[in-house]
Every structure is written in structure tokens, then in C-alpha cells.
N, C-alpha and C positions, 0 to 999 in steps of 0.2 A: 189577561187580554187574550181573545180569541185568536187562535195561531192562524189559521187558513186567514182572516183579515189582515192580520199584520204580513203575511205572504204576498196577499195580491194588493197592499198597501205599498210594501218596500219595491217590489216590481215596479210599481208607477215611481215610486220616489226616483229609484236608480238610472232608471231609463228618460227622464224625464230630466234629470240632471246633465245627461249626457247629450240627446239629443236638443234639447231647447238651448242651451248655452251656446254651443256649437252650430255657426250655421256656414256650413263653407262657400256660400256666395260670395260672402262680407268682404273678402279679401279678393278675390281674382275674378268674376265675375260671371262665376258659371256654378250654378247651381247642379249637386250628383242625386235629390228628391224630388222625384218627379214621374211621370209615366215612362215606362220603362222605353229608353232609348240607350245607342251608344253611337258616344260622341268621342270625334278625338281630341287627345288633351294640349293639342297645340304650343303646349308653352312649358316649362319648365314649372313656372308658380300653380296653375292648374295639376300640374301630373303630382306634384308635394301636396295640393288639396285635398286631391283623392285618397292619397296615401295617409294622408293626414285621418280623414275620414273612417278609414279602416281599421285602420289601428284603432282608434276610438270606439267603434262598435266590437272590440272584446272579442274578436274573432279570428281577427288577422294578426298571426305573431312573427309571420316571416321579415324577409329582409328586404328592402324596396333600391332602389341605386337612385339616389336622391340628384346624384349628377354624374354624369359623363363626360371624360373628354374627348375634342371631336377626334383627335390626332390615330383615334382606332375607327243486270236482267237474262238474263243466260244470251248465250250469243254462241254464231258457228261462225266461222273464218270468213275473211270476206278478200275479195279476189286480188287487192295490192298485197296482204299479209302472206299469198301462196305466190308472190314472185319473190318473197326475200330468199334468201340462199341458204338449202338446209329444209324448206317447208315443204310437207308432203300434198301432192295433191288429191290424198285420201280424206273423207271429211274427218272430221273431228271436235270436242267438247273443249270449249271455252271455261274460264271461272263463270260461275253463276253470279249473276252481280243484279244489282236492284236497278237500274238504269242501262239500257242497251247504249252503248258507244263510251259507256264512262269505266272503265276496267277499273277494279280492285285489284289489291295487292292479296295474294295467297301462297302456302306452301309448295303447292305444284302449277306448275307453267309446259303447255306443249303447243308445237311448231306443229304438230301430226307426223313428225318424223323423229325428234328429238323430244326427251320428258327432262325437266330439272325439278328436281325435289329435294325439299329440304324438311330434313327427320327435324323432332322434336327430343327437345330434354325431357329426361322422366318425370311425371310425378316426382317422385323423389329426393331428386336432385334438385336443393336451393341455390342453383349456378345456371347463370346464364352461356354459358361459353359450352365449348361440344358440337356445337350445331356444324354440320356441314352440308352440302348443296350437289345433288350426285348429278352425275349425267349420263342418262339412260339412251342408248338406242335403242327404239322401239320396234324399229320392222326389219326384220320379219316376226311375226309376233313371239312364233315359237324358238327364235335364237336372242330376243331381248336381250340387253346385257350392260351391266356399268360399264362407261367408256372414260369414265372422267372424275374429277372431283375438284370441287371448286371447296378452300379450305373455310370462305365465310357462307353461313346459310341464316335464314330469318324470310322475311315477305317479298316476295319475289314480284318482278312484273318481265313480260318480254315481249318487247315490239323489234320486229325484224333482226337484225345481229344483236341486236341490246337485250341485255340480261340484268336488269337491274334488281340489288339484293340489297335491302332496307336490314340493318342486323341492331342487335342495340345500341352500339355505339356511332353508325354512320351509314353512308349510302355508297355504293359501289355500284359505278357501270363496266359490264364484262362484254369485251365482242366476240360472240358467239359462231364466228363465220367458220372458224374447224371448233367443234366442239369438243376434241379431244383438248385442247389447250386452247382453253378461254382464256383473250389478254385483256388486261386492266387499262381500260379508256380514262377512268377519270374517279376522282372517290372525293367525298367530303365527309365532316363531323356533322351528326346531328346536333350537337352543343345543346344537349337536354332531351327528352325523353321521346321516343316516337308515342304517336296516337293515331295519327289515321294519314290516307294518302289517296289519289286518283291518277288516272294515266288518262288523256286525252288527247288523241293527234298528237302524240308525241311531244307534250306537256306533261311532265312531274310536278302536280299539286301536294306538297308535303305541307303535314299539321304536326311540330313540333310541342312539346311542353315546356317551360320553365319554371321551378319553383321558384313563388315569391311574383312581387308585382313590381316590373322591373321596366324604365326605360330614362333616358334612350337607351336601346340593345344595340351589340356589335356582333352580328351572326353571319358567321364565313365569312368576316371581313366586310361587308355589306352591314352600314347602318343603318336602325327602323329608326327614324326622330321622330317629336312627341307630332306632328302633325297628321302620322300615320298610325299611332297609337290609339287605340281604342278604347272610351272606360265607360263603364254601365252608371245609366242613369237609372235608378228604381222608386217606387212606391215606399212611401216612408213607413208602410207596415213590414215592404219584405226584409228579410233577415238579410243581412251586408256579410254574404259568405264566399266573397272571392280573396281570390288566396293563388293564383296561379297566372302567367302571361302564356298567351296560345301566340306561336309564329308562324307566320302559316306563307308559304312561299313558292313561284314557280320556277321550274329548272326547265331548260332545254335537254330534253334526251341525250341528243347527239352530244352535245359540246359541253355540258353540264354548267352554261350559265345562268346563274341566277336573274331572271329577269322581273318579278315583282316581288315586293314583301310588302307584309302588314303585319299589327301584335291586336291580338284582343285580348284584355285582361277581363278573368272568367274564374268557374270553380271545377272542381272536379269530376262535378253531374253534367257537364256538358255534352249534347247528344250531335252528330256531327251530318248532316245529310248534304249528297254533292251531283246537282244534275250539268248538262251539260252547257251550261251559262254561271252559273250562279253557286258558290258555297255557302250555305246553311250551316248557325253555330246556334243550336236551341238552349237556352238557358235556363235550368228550373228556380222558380220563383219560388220562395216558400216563404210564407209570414212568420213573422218572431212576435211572440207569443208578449212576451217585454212590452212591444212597441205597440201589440195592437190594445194590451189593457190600456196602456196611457190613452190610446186615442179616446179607447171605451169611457173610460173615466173624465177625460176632458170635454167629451161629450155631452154627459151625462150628469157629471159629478154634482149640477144644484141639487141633483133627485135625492143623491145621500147625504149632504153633509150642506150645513148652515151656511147663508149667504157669507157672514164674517171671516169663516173656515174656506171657502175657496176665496175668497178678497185678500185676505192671508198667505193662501198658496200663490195669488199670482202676482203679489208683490215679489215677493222670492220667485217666481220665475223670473221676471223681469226685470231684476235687480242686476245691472252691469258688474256693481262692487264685487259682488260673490261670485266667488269660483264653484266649481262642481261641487267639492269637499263641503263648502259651508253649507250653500242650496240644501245638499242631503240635508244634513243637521240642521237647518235651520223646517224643513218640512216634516223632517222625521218628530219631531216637538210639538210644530205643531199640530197634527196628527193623532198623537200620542195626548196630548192635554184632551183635544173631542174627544176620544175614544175612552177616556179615564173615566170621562161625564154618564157612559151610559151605562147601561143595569146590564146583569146578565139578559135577562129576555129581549133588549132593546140592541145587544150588538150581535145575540145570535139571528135576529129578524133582520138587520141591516146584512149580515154576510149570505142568508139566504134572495134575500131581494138582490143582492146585486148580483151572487151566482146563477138563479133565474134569469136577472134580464139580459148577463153576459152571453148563456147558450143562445136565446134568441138573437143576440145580434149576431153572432156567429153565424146565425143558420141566415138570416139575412142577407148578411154580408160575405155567402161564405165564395162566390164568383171571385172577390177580389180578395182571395184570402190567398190562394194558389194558382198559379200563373204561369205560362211560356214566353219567355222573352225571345225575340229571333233576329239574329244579327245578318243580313242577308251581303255576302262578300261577292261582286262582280269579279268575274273569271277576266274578263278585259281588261279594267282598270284596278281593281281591288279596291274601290272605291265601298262605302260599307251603309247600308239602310238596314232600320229597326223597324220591327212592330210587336204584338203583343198579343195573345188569348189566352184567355181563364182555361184551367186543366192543367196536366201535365202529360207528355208523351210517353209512350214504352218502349220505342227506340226509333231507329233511323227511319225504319219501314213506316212511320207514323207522319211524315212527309212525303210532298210529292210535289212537283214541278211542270206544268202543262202548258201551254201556249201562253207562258209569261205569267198565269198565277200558280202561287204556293198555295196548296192545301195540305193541312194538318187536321188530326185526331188528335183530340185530348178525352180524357181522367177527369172528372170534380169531385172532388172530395174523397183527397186520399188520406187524408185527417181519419183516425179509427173512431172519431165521434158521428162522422158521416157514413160510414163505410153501408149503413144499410140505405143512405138515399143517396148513394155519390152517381153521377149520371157522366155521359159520353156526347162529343159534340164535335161536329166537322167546321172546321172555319176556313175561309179563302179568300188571299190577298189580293188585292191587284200589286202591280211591277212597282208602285211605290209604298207595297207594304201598307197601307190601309184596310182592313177590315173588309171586305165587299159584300159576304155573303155567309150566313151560316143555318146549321141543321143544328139543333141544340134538344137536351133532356131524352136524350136516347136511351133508353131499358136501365130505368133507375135502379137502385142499387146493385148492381153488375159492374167489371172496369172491363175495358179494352184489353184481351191476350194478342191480339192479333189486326194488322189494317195493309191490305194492298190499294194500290191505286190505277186503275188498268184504263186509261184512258181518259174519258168524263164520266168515269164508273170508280166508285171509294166500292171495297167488302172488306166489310168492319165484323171480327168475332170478339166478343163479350163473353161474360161466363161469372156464372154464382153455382145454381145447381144446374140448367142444361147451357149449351151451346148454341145461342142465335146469331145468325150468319144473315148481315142485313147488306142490301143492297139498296148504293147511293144514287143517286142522280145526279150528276153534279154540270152537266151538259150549259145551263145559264150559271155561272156561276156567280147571280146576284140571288138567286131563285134553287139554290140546293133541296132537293125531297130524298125521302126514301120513297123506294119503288116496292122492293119484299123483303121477308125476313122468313129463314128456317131456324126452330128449334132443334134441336139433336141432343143427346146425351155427350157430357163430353167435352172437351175445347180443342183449339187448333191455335199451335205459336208460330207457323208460319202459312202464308198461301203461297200457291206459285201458279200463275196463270199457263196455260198448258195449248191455250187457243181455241177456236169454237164455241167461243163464251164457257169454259170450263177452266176449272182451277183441283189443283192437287192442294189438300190440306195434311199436315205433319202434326199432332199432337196430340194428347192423353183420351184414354175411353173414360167410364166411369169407373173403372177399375182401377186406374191409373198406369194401364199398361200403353207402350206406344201406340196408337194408332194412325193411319193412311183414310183421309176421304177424297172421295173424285166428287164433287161439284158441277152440276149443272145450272148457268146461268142465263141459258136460252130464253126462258120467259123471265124476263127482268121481278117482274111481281111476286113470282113463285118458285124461288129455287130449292134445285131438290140436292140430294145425297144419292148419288146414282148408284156409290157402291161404297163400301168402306171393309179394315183389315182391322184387327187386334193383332201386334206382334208380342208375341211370349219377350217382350222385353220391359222394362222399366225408364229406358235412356234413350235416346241417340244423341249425336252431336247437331244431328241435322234440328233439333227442336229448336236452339237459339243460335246454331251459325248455320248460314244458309250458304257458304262455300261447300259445305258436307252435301249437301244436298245434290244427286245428277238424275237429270234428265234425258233421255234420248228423245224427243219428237217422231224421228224415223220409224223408229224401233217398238214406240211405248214402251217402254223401258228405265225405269223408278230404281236409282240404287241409293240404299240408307244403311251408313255404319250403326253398329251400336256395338260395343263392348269389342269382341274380339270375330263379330260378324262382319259381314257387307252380306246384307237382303239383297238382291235383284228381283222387282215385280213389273208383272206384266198388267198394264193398268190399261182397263178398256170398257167402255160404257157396261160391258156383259159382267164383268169382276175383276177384282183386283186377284191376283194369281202369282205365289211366288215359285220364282223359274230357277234360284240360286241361293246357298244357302251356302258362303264363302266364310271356311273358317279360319281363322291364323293361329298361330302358338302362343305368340306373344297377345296382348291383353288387348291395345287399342287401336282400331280400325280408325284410319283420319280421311282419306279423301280415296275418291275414285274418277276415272273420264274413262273418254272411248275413242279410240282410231279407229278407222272403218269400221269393222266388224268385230273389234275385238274389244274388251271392257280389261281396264287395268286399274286394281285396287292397293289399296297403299296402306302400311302400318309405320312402327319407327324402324321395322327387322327385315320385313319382307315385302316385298311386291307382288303380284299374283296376274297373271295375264290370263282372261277368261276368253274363248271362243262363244259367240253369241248365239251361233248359229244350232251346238251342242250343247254348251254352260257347262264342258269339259276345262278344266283348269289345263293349259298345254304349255306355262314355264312360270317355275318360283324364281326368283329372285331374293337373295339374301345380303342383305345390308352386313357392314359391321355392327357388333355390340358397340353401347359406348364405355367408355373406358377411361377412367380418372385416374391418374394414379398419385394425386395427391388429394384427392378425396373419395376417401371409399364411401361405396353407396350406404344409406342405411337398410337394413334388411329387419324387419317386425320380426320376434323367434313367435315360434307356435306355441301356444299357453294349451294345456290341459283345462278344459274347459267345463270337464265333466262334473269339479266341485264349484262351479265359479256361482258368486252369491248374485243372488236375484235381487233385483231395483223393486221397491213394494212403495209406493206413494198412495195414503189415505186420501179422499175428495167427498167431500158431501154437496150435493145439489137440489133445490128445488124442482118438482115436476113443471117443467116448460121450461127451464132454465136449459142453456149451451155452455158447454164446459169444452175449451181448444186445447189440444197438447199439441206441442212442438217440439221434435228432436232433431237435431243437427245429421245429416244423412249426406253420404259422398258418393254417387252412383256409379260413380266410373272407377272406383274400385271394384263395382259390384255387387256391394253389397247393399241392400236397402231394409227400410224398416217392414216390415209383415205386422199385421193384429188379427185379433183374435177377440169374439167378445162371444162370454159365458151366458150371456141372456138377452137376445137383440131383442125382447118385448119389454123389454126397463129401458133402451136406450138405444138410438136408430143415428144413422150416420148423417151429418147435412153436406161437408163439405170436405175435401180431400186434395192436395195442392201440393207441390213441390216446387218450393223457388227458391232456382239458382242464385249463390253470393256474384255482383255484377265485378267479373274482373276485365283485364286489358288484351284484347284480340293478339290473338298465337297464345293465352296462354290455357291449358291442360290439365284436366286433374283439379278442378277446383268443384266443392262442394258446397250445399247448401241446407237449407232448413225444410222438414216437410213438417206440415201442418194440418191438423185433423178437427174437425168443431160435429160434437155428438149435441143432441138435443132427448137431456130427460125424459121418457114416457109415462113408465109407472113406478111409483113404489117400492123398493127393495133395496137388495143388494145385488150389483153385477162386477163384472173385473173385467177389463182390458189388456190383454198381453199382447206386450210389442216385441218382436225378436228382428234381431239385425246379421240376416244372414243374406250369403249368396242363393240365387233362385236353381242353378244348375244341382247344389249342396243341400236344400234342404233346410228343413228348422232344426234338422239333429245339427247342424254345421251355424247355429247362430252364436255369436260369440258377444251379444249381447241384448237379457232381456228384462223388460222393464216391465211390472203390473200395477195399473192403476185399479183401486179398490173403490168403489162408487158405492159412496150410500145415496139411495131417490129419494126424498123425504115428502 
């Protein structure tokens, strides 16, 4: 019997056994298949439904609490924040935050008179503890100097005397009114994992984790019961891959009462966006491959097999008697009896016709293959509304919030069977989360690097081989256009609107070195590339976290870490110009702002206070080392390098044929991969990519995969050498290299 049949045979058997016998309505009266909604579970028998349900789709292996008892956008200061006690009224740089009035949580926080920053663990170090939270006087600039030390550090937020520090294990408010001894107002346990937070009006929006799908919860004493629980309703093709309870709760600053909570039970791909009404929890939808042959086949199935043979199957579906076990065994037979009946050439023509007509439905069907679910949580009541669009987002920046609609960017077809027609699409809610308006099939086979939303204007960057930078319309939002679109070499993972209808872009040349564009959006129809930089670097942080990222408006004035730099450019319609070229000893630069006149950059060792006026360095600041002294650091010893054996990988390829290498690459060591090819008239490059592994905000030192796809020319033999050195070092200084040997056939 042909294998690949009995594969996509037993696929239907299994999942068909599971999902059809099982229907969780039956018993409590609320159906979890359906279009993606979330509902709460109200009841005790509902919330063991669901649970029920998960466990059942083979996914979810944790542990649920089946019962309980009850007995348990860049910003500058604004003129209230310069009357609190301690604030300077010299200006000064905000966290950069995606939403003006909605403050992020970050490692440095300043008054314009006081700085509190908190170092990071090394790389190195697999321990979370170490962190401490310094406290800097900053003026005069040239006598800066630690005053203080606050022993927990982590995400810091500060509104007026309130210093609040989010650390892994809990939340700490410090009143900061003498900053040499900051005292402890009030602290709680996070009771499971931080993920994300906002500060509003003096509002603490914390988004907790739990592992497992848990309720009723008892968090800080304060219980969620199931009427405030949340559980997703989905598409009977998507895969049922939740496995976590999100708590998501508001505090009072001052007094640290908890005044609302809510759970949404979700997965770990959950993307989190928060304006200043309304929390956003995006949910990626992805299809299970299981569920949608069954549908395929239930479809379908008179076209392969004899009336008798599905009358057959669906008596066994439909058969109460049998349990899952039998079902199987009782299809698996008869299955196996048709299929014994046909000749070789008769069941290899059935596994081609039905793999045939399975890609077309795929392509068909592929809108509802891949999906954003969006759980929309009121900041007022916590009250929770759903909706839904085909794609998937690339992160938070891929929402936006405007006079009461959400508009999102998606992805289609992140499936690699799509990847050369996957397209890009704007969709916009109204306030009850319905659909109202969309832009859809934007620059097909390309995905989304990049989306700002600057008003009733989306700027969407895409990217395969160049970089189009389109401009939305989104002013009717029943009626969305695009207005223009620039090509450029290149892509951009972040914008930042800079004002004047212009935007700063952060991201790769063709080269793959960093690059700086200035953006002109003046003529809606036709935007241009005013100016743009190549930095002799490979990295910054400011590429995927836009806290790295500062801005001066006043100043013009662009500072971006990378490695063991902080750039300062002078960014202006005439060219981008750099004014600073700030080195540390130690290896990674994390943040920088500005008091008056003066730019202060930050490492985990030192601090550097720049004069702006000269870009004269006028005071170091020196942190302590950290120091364990019940875990020594690991320290790599230096390997002699000079005999070390070469990686030689044979590949043969047809001419026109793409051949992709991937090697695992950690930039923020420094080091990256280089090539090298022996004959670029056998073999031309199409595509060059580095993408970060997605880990959890504050954390450092995490690497990823870079990816290379060459397209055959001519005939021969050519080789590709990869060395994995540092750029300052050299390829005599690579300490690992790989040759691929290419025969063109």
C-alpha cells in the first residue's frame, strides 16, 4: 500500500475520530467552534468544557484548576510632571513609546534632574537576580554622579515621586521625593510571569502570565471568577494551541489598589497592543493541517472513493456506540479493504489526484487558513470584544487606534507553500469590532517588515528584493486606498515619524549593513528617500526595540547603539551626518536620552555624558562589575584556530533552480557570518535576511538565524565560503568557516 495515502488517510482517520465524537455544546450549551470570538466561561461546567476540549486536541498537556474554593510615541515632559518635587525644568527625552500619553515600562527613567537605571544581566549569566537600579544626579552635567542605589532593578516606570520597578518576581512602588533614600510605598507578587504593562494617568495596566489554563484565579488575594474569564472561540480548521491564562489588571499608582481584573486564556504568540482606551490581545490563528484534510476529504471524498465506502464511513461516524478507539479501527478497515481492491497504477493516480486537488484548495481557501484573532479589553470596564482578519501581524506596531477604529496590517500566506504569492492587507474595525473597511493584495509575494500609523495615514514597508514604502489612505475608513509607493534597495524594521510629513526609517541596506532613511511624505502619491546612511555595522538594538531608539526634535539629532557604539547623526533634509562616534569598553550599548543640552548614553559598566554643543565626552561614570560569587561566570578559553577543520558541504543544482543556506548567527557577540563566492557568473545572490529568535522584552544577547537563497546561472562548479568573524577582526579572526561546494548542472 502506497505510504503518502495511508498518511493522508490516517490524518483523517485520527482527527476525525477526535473531533466528530466530541462536541462540547452537548453538555453545557456553548459551543468553543466557531468564528473566532472570546467569550466568557461564566460557569464552572463551561470552563471543564473548554478544558475538556484542549486537552483533547493533543496539544494542551498542562494543568487546568478544575475548581476553586471561594474561601481565597516619543514624548517631552508636560507641565504637571515639572511641578512634581525633584523635576528639572530643563527639557528633556521621554521613553519612546508607540502611543503618545500611554508610557512604557523601560530600563531608564528621568525627572530631567534625576536618571534611575537599571543594568542588565550578561549574556552569560543564566540568572536572573544581579539587577540593581542606580540613581543618578544628572546636573550639573560635568559632576553627574551615583547617589543612590535601589537593590531591586527590572522595567521601570516614573510618574511624580513614584518609581515603580516591575523585577521578575513582583512590583515595587519607591517614593522618590529625596532620591538618595528611596522608601517603599507598597510592593506586590506578580504570581506568574511579567509580559507587558502601561502607565496611564497614573494607572498601572499590568499583563501577567500563567502557566496552564487556569480558573477561577486567586491573584493578590483579588479573585477573577469564571464570568470574567475569557476562552476563544475558533474556526474548526485553526489549531487549538492555547496553553496559558494572561491576567491582565489595573493598580492605582499611589495606593497600589487593585481596581479591575480580567484572564484571557491564550497562547504564547500573543501580540499585545495598548492605546489610550482600549487593550488589544492579537491572537495568531494558524490551521492544523489534521483538521483541514478531514474537512478536505469530507468535502470531497465522493470524488475518491465509492458511494458504499463513504455510507460506510459515515455510519461510523455517527455511531454513538463507539468510542474514539473503535471509530479508528472500525475506518482504519475499512479504508484498508478499498484500498487493497486497487492495482498499483489505480492508487498511485488516486494519491496524485487528491494531492493535486488538495494544493488548489489550499490556494483557494488559503484567507481562512491564517488568521488574527483580536480580543479588544476596555481600559473602563475591562469589559472584552472580539473580531477577526485573515493574515498575521509582526508585532505591536502592526495596530493602531484612531477615533475609536482599530486598524491592523497583516501577512497572507506565511505557509512556505505560499511564500512567493503571500500578499499584505490593511483592515479597520469599527468600536464593535466588525470589519468596516479594507485595502487588501498589496505587493504580492513580499511580507510586511515594518507599519506605522501616523494619523488617517498607515506606511507599510514590505520586502523581498527591494524595499516599497507605500502610503495609506485611510481618512474614510470604509473607503481605505493607497495613495504612493517608493521602491528602494533595502528594508526598514522600524519608522518613526519625525513630523512635517517625514519619517526616520532604521533597517538593512542591501548589504545587510545597518542603515538610516529620512522619508519624505509631503506628496502623499510620491514619497521620496531624501537621504539615507550605511553604518559600518551589522546590528543595532534600535532594529526590533524602539526604546533604543532617541530622538531630539530640537536638535535633529538620531542616537542608535550598536554593539559597543552610540552613533549621534545629524539628520536633515540636506544629509544624514554623523556628529558622534561614542565608544565604551565594555561590549553593549543599551539606551541613551538628553537633558538640555547634554546627551547621556548608557552601557551595563558606564555611563558617558556628552556636551552637544562640542560632542566632547565631559564625565564617565562607572558602574560596578557584576559579581556572583556563588556562580562564576562562564568565560569561552581562546582555541588556536589556525588548524581548525573546515565545514565542506557537496550541493548540486539545476540552472534556474534556488538553493537557501541558513546558519545560526548571534550578532551581538559580534560576530556575524561573511561569504564569499568563487564565481558569481555560475551563481548570483536573490535574497539576504537576518531574523531574530522572538524572545521576552528586557531580555539581551539573544541570536538568531541568517538566511541566504542564491539562484543557479550557469553550468559549472562554484563554492561559497562562509566565515564567522568579528568585522573590527577581520577574516583572519574567524573562528568558524563553512564551504559549500556547488555543482550547476
Amino acid at each position: 500500500m502506497n505510504r503518502n495515502i495511508i498518511i493522508i488517510l490516517g490524518l483523517i482517520l485520527v482527527t476525525s475520530a477526535v473531533f466528530l465524537t466530541y462536541n462540547p455544546k452537548d453538555d453545557f450549551g456553548i459551543s468553543y467552534i466557531g468564528d473566532f470570538n472570546m467569550v466568557p466561561a461564566d460557569s464552572e461546567g463551561n470552563f471543564n468544557n473548554f478544558l475538556k476540549l484542549a486537552s483533547d486536541s493533543g496539544y494542551y498537556y498542562g494543568s487546568g484548576n478544575i475548581a476553586v474554593k471561594e474561601d481565597m510615541v516619543y514624548a517631552t515632559a508636560n507641565e504637571d510632571s515639572l511641578m512634581a518635587s525633584g523635576y528639572s525644568d530643563a527639557r528633556y527625552s521621554e521613553t519612546n513609546v508607540q502611543v503618545a500619553g500611554v508610557d512604557e515600562a523601560d530600563i531608564v527613567k528621568t525627572n530631567g534632574k534625576y536618571i534611575f537605571y537599571t543594568t542588565q544581566s550578561p549574556a552569560w549569566v543564566n540568572y536572573y537576580g544581579g539587577q540593581s537600579t542606580y540613581v543618578i544626579d544628572a546636573l550639573p552635567p560635568e559632576t553627574a554622579q551615583v547617589i543612590g542605589n535601589i537593590t531591586d532593578g527590572g522595567n521601570l516606570y516614573l510618574d511624580g515621586d513614584n518609581l515603580i520597578v516591575i523585577t521578575y518576581e513582583g512590583i515595587k512602588n519607591y517614593n522618590i521625593s529625596n532620591p538618595k533614600t528611596p522608601e517603599l510605598i507598597w510592593a506586590k507578587d506578580l504570581n506568574g510571569s511579567y509580559v507587558d504593562s502601561r502607565l496611564i494617568d497614573g494607572e498601572l495596566y499590568l499583563i501577567v502570565q500563567e502557566y496552564g489554563i487556569n480558573g477561577p484565579i486567586i491573584w493578590n488575594n483579588v479573585k477573577i471568577g469564571y464570568d470574567d474569564i475569557y476562552l476563544p472561540v475558533i474556526p474548526e480548521i485553526i489549531r487549538q494551541n492555547f496553553e496559558t491564562t494572561y491576567i491582565i489588571s489595573s493598580i492605582n499608582v499611589e495606593s497600589g489598589e487593585i481596581e479591575n481584573t480580567a484572564a484571557l486564556v491564550g497562547s504564547y504568540s500573543n501580540t499585545i497592543y495598548v492605546s489610550e482606551e482600549n487593550i488589544y490581545f492579537a491572537y495568531e490563528l494558524d490551521y492544523d493541517e489534521d483538521k483541514l484534510m478531514m474537512k478536505f476529504v469530507a468535502e470531497n471524498g465522493d470524488k475518491y472513493f465509492p458511494k458504499e465506502v463513504t455510507d460506510k464511513l459515515d455510519r461510523v461516524f455517527s455511531n454513538t456506540d463507539f468510542g474514539d478507539s473503535a471509530k479508528y479501527v472500525q475506518m482504519t478497515e475499512i479504508l484498508e479493504d478499498y484500498i487493497s481492491t486497487l492495482s498499483s497504477e489505480e492508487m498511485n493516480n488516486l494519491e496524485n489526484e487528491i494531492e493535486n486537488d488538495y494544493e488548489i484548495y489550499l490556494k483557494e481557501n488559503w484567507e481562512e487558513l491564517e488568521g488574527t484573532g483580536i480580543a479588544k479589553i476596555s481600559l473602563d470596564d475591562f469589559k472584552v470584544t472580539s473580531g477577526k482578519v485573515p493574515g498575521t501581524i509582526l508585532n505591536s506596531f502592526s495596530m493602531d487606534e484612531y477615533d475609536g477604529n482599530l486598524r491592523i496590517a497583516t501577512t497572507i500566506g506565511n505557509d512556505w507553500r505560499f511564500r512567493d504569492i503571500q500578499t499584505n492587507n490593511i483592515y479597520l474595525f469599527d468600536e464593535n469590532m466588525d470589519v468596516i473597511g479594507k485595502v487588501t493584495g498589496l505587493e504580492e509575494g513580499e511580507r510586511i517588515y515594518s507599519a506605522r500609523f501616523i494619523g488617517d495615514k498607515a506606511y507599510v514597508v514590505t520586502y523581498k528584493e527591494t524595499d516599497p514604502l507605500l502610503v495609506i489612505d485611510l481618512q474614510d475608513p470604509n473607503n481605505p486606498s493607497v495613495l504612493g509607493e517608493l521602491k528602494i534597495p533595502g528594508y526598514s524594521t522600524y519608522l518613526h515619524p519625525i513630523g512635517n510629513n517625514k519619517l526616520i526609517g532604521i533597517g538593512k541596506d542591501d548589504s545587510n549593513m545597518v542603515k538610516i532613511s529620512l522619508f519624505d511624505a509631503t506628496d502623499l502619491e510620491n514619497p521620496k528617500e531624501l537621504s539615507k546612511y550605511s553604518l559600518n555595522e551589522y546590528w543595532s538594538t534600535a532594529l526590533y526595540e524602539h526604546h533604543a531608539f532617541l530622538w531630539d526634535s530640537e536638535k535633529e539629532i538620531l542616537v542608535l547603539p550598536a554593539g559597543s557604539h552610540a552613533y549621534a547623526f545629524e539628520v536633515k533634509e540636506s544629509g544624514i551626518k554623523m556628529v558622534k562616534d561614542d565608544v565604551f569598553k565594555d561590549y553593549s550599548v543599551l539606551r541613551s536620552l538628553y537633558i538640555g543640552d547634554y546627551l547621556y548614553t548608557f552601557s551595563n559598566y558606564e555611563i558617558h555624558v556628552i556636551d552637544e554643543n562640542t560632542w566632547n565626552t565631559v564625565k564617565t561614570i562607572n558602574l560596578p562589575k557584576y559579581e556572583y560569587p556563588y556562580l562564576e561566570p562562564y568565560i569561552e578559553p581562546v582555541e588556536d584556530i589556525s588548524d581548525a577543520e573546515v565545514e565542506t558541504i557537496d550541493e548540486k543544482v539545476a540552472i534556474g533552480e534556488n538553493i537557501t543556506i541558513k546558519l545560526d548567527e548571534n550578532p551581538t557577540t559580534g560576530y556575524t557570518w561573511n561569504y564569499s563566492i568563487s564565481d558569481d557568473g555560475k551563481i548570483e545572490l536573490l535574497f539576504d535576511e537576518y531574523i531574530q529568535d522572538e524572545v521576552e522584552d528586557g531580555i539581551v544577547g539573544a541570536g538568531g538565524v541568517h538566511e541566504w537563497t542564491f539562484n543557479a546561472t550557469e553550468s559549472g562548479e562554484v563554492e561559497i565560503t562562509f566565515d564567522y568573524y568579528r568585522s573590527w577582526e577581520g577574516v583572519e579572526g574567524s573562528i568558524n568557516t563553512i564551504i559549500y561546494k556547488i555543482t550547476v548542472e
